[in-house]
C-alpha positions, 0 to 999 in steps of 0.5 A: 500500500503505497498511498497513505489515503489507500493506507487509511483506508485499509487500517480502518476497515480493518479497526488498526491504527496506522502506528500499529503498522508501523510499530509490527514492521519495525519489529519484524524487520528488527526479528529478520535481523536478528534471524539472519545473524541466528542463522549464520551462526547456525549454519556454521555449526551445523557445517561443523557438527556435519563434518565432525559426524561424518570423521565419526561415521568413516571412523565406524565404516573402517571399524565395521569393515576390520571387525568383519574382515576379522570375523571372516578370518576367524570362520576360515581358521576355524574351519581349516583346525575342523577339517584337522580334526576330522581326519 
């Protein structure tokens, strides 16, 4: 509402004043900044707790993957000592 007559007129069908207005624009435009400075830094940690999850997840990956290499060692071990014993 670029007019301040159109401006009025809407306030008063609506039964606000226009400092009401005005007073609900400066505070959403004060929480947007607010927001934006929020939401950077939350950026940031969320960058840095992603990276921080994914060393944790590779970390896992190759403990996973030497525990079941283990694993596999084991059977074939147990497997060659059984067939000894069979004989």
């Amino acid at each position: 509402m670029k007019r301040p007559a159109a401006r009025s007129a809407w306030c008063r069908e609506h039964g606000l004043y226009p400092a009401e207005l005005d007073g609900w624009k400066q505070d959403a435009v004060a929480g947007l900044g607010e927001l934006r400075a929020a939401s950077a830094a939350e950026a940031r940690e969320d960058r840095r707790r992603g990276k921080e999850l994914e060393r944790e997840l590779h970390r896992k990956d190759k403990a996973l993957a030497e525990t079941a290499a283990l694993l596999v060692l084991s059977k074939k071990i147990a497997a060659v000592f059984h067939k000894d014993e069979d004989a």
